[in-house]
N, C-alpha and C positions, 0 to 999 in steps of 0.2 A: 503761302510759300514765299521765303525771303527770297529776292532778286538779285541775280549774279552780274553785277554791271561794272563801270568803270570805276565809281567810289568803292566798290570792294575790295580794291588790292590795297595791303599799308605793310608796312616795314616795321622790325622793332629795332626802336633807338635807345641809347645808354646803354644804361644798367639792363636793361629790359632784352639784350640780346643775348647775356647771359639768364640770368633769374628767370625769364619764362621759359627756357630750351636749357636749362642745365645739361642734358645728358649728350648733346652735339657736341659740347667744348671736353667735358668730363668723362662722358661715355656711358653716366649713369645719374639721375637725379635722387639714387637712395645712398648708401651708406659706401658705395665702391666710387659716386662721385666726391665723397671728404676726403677720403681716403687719397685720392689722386691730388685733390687742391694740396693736400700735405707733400706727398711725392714735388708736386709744381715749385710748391717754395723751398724746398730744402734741393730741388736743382739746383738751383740759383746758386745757394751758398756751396755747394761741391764742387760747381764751375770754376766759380772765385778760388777753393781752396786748390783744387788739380791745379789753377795757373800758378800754383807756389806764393798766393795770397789766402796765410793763415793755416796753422793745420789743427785748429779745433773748430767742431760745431756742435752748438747746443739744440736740443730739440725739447721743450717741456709741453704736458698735459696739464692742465687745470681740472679741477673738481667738475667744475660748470660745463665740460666741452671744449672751453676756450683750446688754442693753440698758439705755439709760437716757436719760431725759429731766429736762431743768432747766432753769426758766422763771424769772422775774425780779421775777413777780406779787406780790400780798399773801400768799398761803401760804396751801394749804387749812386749814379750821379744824377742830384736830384732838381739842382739851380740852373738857371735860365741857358735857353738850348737856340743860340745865335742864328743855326743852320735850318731849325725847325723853324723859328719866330715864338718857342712854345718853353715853358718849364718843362725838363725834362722827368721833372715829377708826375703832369699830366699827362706825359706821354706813356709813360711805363705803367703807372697806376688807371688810367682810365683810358687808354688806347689799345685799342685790339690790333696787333699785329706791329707792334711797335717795340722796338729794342736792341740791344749792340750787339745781337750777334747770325745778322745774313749776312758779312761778308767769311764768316771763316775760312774760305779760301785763298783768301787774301791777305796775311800776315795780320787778320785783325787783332783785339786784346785777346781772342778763346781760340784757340787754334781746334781743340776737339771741345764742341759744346752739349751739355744734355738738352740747357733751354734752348731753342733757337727760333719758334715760331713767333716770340712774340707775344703769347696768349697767357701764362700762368699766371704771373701775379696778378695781371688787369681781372682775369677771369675769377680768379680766386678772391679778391676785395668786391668785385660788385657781387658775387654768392655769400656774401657774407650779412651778418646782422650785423657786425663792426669789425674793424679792421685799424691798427695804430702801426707807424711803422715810424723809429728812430734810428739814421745813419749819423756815422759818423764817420766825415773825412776832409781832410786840406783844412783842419782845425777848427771847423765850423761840427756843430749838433744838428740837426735838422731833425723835425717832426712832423709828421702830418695823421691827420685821423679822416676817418671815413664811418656813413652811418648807410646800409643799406643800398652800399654803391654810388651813396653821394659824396666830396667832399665837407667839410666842416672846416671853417677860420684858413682855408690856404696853408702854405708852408711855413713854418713856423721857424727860424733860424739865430742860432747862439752861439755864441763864442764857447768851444769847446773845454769842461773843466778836464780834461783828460787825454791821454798822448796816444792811446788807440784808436784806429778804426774798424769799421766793421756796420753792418745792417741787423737790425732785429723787426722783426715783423712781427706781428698779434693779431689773432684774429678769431674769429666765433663762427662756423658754419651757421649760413640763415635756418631754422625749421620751414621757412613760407618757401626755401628755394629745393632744399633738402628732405627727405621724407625720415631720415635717422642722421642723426649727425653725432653720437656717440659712439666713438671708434674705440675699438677694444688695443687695449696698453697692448699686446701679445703680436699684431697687427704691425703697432708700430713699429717694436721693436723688431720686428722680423724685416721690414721695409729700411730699417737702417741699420743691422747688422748684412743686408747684402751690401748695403752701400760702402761700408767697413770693410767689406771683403775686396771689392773690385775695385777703392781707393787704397791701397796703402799709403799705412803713415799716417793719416789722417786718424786722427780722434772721434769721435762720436759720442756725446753723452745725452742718456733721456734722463727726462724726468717726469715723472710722474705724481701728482697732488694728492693725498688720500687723506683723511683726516687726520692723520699723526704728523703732517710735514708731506713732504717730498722724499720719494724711493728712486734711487739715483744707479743706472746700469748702462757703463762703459762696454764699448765698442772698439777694438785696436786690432787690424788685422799687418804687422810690421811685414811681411812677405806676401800677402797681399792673397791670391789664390792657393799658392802650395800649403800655406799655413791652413787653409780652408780646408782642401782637397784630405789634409793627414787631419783635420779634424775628424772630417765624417769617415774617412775610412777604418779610425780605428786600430792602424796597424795589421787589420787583416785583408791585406791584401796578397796579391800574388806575385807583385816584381814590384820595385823602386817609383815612387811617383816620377813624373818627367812632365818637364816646364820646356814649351816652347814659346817664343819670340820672332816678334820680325814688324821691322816698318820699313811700308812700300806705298807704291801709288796706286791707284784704280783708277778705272772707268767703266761708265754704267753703259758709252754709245762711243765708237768714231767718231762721231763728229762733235761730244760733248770733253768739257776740259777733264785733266785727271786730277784727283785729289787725292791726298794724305790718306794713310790708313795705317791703325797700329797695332796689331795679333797678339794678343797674351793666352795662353791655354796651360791649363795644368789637367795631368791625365794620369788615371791609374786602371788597375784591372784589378775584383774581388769576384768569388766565388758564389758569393754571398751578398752583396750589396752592390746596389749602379745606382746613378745619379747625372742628368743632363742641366747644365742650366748656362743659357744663353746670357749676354750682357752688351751692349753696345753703349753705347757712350755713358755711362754708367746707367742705365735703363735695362732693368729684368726683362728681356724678352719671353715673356710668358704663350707668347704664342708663334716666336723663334722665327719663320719669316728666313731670310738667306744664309745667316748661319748653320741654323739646325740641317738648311736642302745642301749645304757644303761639307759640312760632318758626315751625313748621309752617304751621299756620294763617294766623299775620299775612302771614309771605314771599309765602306761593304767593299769598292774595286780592291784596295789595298789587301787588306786580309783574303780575300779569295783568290787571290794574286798568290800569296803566302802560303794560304793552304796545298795549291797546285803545285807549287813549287817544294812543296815539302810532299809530295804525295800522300797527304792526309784522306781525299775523296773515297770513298768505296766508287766500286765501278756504276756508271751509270746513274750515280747519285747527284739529287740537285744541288746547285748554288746555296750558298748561306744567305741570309738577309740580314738587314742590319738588327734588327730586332734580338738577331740572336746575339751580337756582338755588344748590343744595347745592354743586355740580360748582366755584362759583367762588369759593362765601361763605368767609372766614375771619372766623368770631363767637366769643366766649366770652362768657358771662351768669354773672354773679354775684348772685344775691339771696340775702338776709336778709328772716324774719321772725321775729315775736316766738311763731306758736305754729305749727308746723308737723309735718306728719303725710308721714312714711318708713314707706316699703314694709317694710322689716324694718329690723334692727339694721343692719345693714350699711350703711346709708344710701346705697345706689346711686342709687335713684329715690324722688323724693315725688310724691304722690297730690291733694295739695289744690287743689279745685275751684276757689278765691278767688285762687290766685294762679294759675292757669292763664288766667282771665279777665283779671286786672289786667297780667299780662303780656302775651298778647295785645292788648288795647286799647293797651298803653304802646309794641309795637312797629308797631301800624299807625300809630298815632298822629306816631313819630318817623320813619317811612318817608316818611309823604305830607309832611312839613316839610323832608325830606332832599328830596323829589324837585323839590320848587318851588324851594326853595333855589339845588339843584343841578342843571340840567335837561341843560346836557351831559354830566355824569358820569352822570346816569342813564339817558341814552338810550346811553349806550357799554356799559352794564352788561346793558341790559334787552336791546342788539341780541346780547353774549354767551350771556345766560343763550337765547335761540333758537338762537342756533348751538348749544348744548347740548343741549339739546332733540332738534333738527332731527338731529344727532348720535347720539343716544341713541336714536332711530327707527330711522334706519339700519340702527343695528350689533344692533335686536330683528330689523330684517327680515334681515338680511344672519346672524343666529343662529338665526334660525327655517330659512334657508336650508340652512346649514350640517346644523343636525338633520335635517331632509330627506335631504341628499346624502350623509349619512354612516351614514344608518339602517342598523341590520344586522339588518332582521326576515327580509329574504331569504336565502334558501342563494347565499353567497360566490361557489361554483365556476361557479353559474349567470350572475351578474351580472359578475364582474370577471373581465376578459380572460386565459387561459393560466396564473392561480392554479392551482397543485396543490396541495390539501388532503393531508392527513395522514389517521390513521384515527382514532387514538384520540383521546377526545373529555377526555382529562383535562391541564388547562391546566400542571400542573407535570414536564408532559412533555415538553410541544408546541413545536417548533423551527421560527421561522420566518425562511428563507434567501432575502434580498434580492438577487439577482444581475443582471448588467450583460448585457442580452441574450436574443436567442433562444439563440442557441450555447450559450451558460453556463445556458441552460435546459437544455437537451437534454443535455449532460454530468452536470449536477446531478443532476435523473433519475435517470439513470440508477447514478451513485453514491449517492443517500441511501437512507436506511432508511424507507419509504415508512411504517411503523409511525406517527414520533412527528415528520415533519421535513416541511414544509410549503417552496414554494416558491413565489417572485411575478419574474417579469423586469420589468427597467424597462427604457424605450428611451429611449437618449440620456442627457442631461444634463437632469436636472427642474429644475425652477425655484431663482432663489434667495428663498427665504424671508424673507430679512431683508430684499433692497430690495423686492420686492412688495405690492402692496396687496391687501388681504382677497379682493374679487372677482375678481382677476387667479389668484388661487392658488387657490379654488374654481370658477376654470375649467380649471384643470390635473387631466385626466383620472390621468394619473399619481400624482400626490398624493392627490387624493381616492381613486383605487383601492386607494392604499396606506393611507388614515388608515380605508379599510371593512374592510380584511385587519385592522389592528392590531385593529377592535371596540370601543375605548376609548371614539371619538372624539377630539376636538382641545380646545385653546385658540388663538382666534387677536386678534391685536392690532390695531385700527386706531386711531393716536395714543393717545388716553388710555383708549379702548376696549375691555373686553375680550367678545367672546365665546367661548362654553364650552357646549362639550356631552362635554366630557370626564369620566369616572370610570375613574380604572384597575380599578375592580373588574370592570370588563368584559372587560378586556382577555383576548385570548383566547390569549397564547402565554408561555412560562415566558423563550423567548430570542428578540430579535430580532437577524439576523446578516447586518451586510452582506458581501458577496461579489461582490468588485470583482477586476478584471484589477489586475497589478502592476506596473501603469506610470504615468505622467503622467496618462494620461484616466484612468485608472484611480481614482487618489487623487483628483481631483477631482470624479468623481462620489460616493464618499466623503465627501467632505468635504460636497457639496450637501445627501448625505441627512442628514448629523450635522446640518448647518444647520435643516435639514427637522425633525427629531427635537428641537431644540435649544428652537428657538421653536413649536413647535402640540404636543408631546408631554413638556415638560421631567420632568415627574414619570418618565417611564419610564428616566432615565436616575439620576435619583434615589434609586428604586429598583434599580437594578444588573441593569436588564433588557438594556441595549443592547450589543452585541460587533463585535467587526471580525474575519472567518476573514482569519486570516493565510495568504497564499501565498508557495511557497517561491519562489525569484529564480535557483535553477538547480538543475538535475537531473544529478545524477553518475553514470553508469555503468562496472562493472568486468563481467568476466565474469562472476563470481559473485553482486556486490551493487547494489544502487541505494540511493544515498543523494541524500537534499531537503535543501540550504541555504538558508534563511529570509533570509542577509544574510551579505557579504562574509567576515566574521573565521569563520564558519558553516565555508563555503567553504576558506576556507585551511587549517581544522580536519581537512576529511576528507580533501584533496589529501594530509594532510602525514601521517596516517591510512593512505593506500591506497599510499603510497609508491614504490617502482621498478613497482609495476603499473598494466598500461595502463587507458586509462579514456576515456571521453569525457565532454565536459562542454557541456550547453545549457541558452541563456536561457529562463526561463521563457516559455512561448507565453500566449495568451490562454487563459481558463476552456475556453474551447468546443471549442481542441484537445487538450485532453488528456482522457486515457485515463479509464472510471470507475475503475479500478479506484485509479491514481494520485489521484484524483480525493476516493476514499471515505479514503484512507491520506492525505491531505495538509488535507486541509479540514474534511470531515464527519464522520467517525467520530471520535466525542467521548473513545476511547481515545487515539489518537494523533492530532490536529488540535492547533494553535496558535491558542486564542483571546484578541485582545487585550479587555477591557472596559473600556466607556467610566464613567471614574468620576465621582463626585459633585463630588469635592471639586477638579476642573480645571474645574467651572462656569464661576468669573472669566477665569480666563487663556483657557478656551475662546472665551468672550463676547469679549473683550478684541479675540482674533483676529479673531474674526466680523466683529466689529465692523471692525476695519483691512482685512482681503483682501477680505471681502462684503458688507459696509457701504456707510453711507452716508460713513465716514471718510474723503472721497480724499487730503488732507491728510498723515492715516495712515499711508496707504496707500503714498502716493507717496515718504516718508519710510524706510517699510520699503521698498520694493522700491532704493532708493540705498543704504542700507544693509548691504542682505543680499541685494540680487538675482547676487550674483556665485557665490555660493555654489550657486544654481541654476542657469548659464549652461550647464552642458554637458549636461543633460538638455532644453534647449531646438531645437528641428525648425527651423531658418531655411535649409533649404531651398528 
């Protein structure tokens, strides 16, 4: 047993306080901490360009991994630092907690900063396998390289052949610090068209390295959010976007000073599309923190406000939530302040109390301006955000409903009609055989393996699930009997709706297998259940649960042998096989009249049976159909059947 004494405690020093604890600084030591050390340095140069130094920045990808950033700024200052006794090269690059910008309340050079802790670039060169970085300013060149978060040869400094300045950095996430450091082009570019967004003006260009050269995709948002907001919306909205502004002061405490704050929002309303996204000091608030509790706040009071005031409520009816007002808002908020407190490095969410207040006040403030303003845009808005509401009630009762009808605390065999259970109780066994009928009960029976192979009849033709509506289909005794067999439970859709009481962890069978006659109705009830299975159970098909027992389409006999053809060229296989000897040959009959024994030899017995599986990856084309034959498509529909309906003609009954 090692001993826990005084020599036990040690500290890590250097580089060694990043590279062995990446995910303290980073928040993650796989692929979401590269991802950030890029965010880190391309702060830096957005800082510079917001203070109106430079409005282009480069960002390229290399083949290798490598990275690199280059801005257009004054250049960080890299020679001898009088105040420290230190190069302020070694202070930025290899000092934790070290850099210009803790005073921003103070008239320093960054009045609103992203970088502020001090942590990025040190943290992001000692995670690196190398790191080179060339500034350029006050007519000098400067260079400096790093291996592993060590230095190499000091600063290196020259007379400048060139009249710009500006910083570029380079640099390789380590593999020994990082467990993937190959960040996907899509990533980036998504990480610096928000940036694009919330800096107007600013340029942005990637590059990307691929064996042809470099693939080059610009970034320019000249309006900055509104130009954002009428992107995504499309045009289908329901009134005018509206852009609000405002700089003011905050404070987090009494007794603490007040600091700079600066409110940019642009907001719309669609019927059909929402969208929330936070931004503070140009950092995506991905997990929102004081904004998102100040938008909350304002929306829900504001509009419920409005609605009372418009005598919208039915009597006795509850409050809206924001949820529902959510359902149609497309907003994004940008603020800046000059001293601001993030949840961690990662700068997902901030905490500060002062601007949680100031921003609240700022949006009820410009909501009750909008709504005088605008009083029929906002009585269109306010009668949506009920329909939402009144919507979102519904489909809690209509899923409350559902978990009721689907509950599986009772024993199966007792509640749902002519199920025959299996015996063994272990799910990667368990066989469960969907068949068309009583008949095709009674045969099935008596061919399966009563051990591991479960059976459920369906009668008729069930519903179709794509054009049905939610309560239409939990009145369908059949469907529900069959989504209490699966165990799972469902997802079911009404418009924008979803309810779910689904878990595949529940699920209680390893296969589920329909077992249809091999004809016309046959495939059509087929097809219903896929339908069935498609939209209230997609994940089982996902997973590689769902199959079709193949039935054979004619039965050969010789004296000697009996042979099953599954389909035509089958057939002419054994005809040409059994040769001058005699034989008869018949069409497959329905499930119910044939034989077990035929029965257990053609379908069930998992030695010799034909099973087709329904796979993942025919999702679209499946949908596609659905959507054309069982849809709402008639269009489609009607399209395809002039098309291709001839190809069907002779299996059709116009008798």
């Amino acid at each position: 047993m090692n001993s826990y004494n005084n020599e036990s405690i040690s500290s890590l020093k250097g580089a060694d306080r990043v590279r062995k604890r990446p995910a303290v600084i980073f928040g993650s030591d796989g692929i979401e901490g590269c991802i950030h050390c890029v965010f880190e340095i391309l702060s830096n140069s957005i800082d510079e360009a917001r203070e109106g130094f430079g409005d282009k920045i480069v960002v390229t990808k290399y083949q290798d991994g490598t990275l690199e950033v280059e801005d257009f700024g004054r250049g960080i200052p890299v020679d001898f630092n009088n105040k420290e006794n230190k190069f302020n090269w070694e202070l930025l690059f290899t000092e934790l907690y070290a850099g210009g910008k803790y005073e921003n309340n103070d008239n320093s050079n960054y009045e609103y900063s992203l970088g502020m802790n001090g942590l990025g670039l040190c943290a992001t060169q000692y995670a690196s396998e190398f790191m080179e970085a060339i500034i350029n300013r006050d007519g000098f060149e400067y260079k400096l390289e790093f291996s592993k978060g060590e230095n190499i040869g000091g600063l290196k400094k020259t007379k400048s052949k060139n009249n710009f300045t500006g910083t570029k950095i380079k640099w390789k996430p380590d593999r020994e610090v990082f467990t993937e450091i190959n960040i996907d082009d899509e990533i980036i570019k998504s990480m610096i068209k928000r940036q694009a967004v919330i800096n107007s003006g600013i340029t942005f260009i990637f590059n990307s390295e691929n064996s042809s050269g470099f693939e080059e995709t610009k970034f320019l948002y000249k309006n900055g959010l509104s130009d954002y907001v009428e992107e995504i919306s499309e045009n289908n909205i329901m009134a005018p976007i509206q852009n609000f502004k405002e700089e003011t002061m905050a404070q987090d405490r009494d007794d603490k000073p007040e600091y700079k704050l600066k409110i940019n929002a642009s907001m719309a309303f669609s019927q059909s599309l929402n969208l929330l996204e936070y931004y503070h000091n140009s950092s995506w608030l991905e997990h929102g923190g004081a904004p998102e509790k100040a938008v909350k706040t304002a929306f829900t009071a504001q509009f419920d406000a409005l609605i009372k005031k418009l005598n919208k409520y039915n009597k006795n009816e509850s409050k809206i939530s924001f949820l529902d007002i959510q359902d149609c808002l497309i907003l994004v908020v940008s603020s800046f302040s000059s001293v601001t407190s993030y949840e961690n490095q990662t700068k997902k969410a901030i905490t500060n109390k002062g601007i949680y207040d100031a921003m609240t006040e700022f949006f009820k403030k410009n909501l009750e301006i909008y709504f005088i303003e605008n009083p029929i845009d906002s009585e269109k808005i306010a009668s949506q955000i009920l329909i939402n509401k009144r919507s979102r009630e519904d489909a809690e009762k209509s899923r409350l409903n559902l978990k009721k009808k689907l509950s599986s605390n009772m024993d199966l065999a007792s509640r749902v009609a002519k199920f025959v259970d299996c015996r063994t109780k272990n799910i990667d066994e368990r066989e469960l055989f969907i068949v068309e009928g009583d008949s095709a009960l009674g045969a099935c029976k008596q061919a399966r393996d009563p051990n591991f192979q479960a059976i459920i009849p369906i009668r008729g033709k069930i519903l179709n699930c794509l054009k049905s509506d939610i309560n239409k289909i939990l009145k369908s005794e059949i469907i529900t009997d069959l989504i209490k067999v699966l165990g799972c439970g469902a997802v079911l859709r009404d418009n924008k709706k979803k309810l779910s009481s689904f878990n595949i962890e529940n699920l209680r069978w390893n296969k589920i297998i329909f077992c249809t006659d091999a004809d016309v109705d046959g495939f059509q009830i087929r097809t219903l259940l896929l339908t069935m299975i498609y939209r209230m159970t997609p994940d089982l098909i996902k997973n590689g649960k769902v199959f079709i027992a193949e039935s054979p389409l004619y039965e050969i006999n010789t004296k000697n042998n009996t042979y099953f053809a599954y389909n035509e060229p089958e057939k002419e296989e054994f005809l040409k096989k059994i040769g001058d000897e005699k034989y008869t040959i018949q069409r497959s009959k329905g499930l119910g009249e044939n034989e077990p024994d035929m029965m257990n030899f053609t379908t069930m017995n998992p030695k010799t049976r034909r099973l087709i599986k329904i796979m993942p990856e025919e999702a679209k084309k499946t949908s596609k159909m659905f959507d054309i034959l069982l849809g709402e498509n008639l269009e489609g529909r009607k399209n395809f059947i002039t098309e291709n309906g001839y190809l069907y003609a002779e299996n059709l009954d116009l008798s």
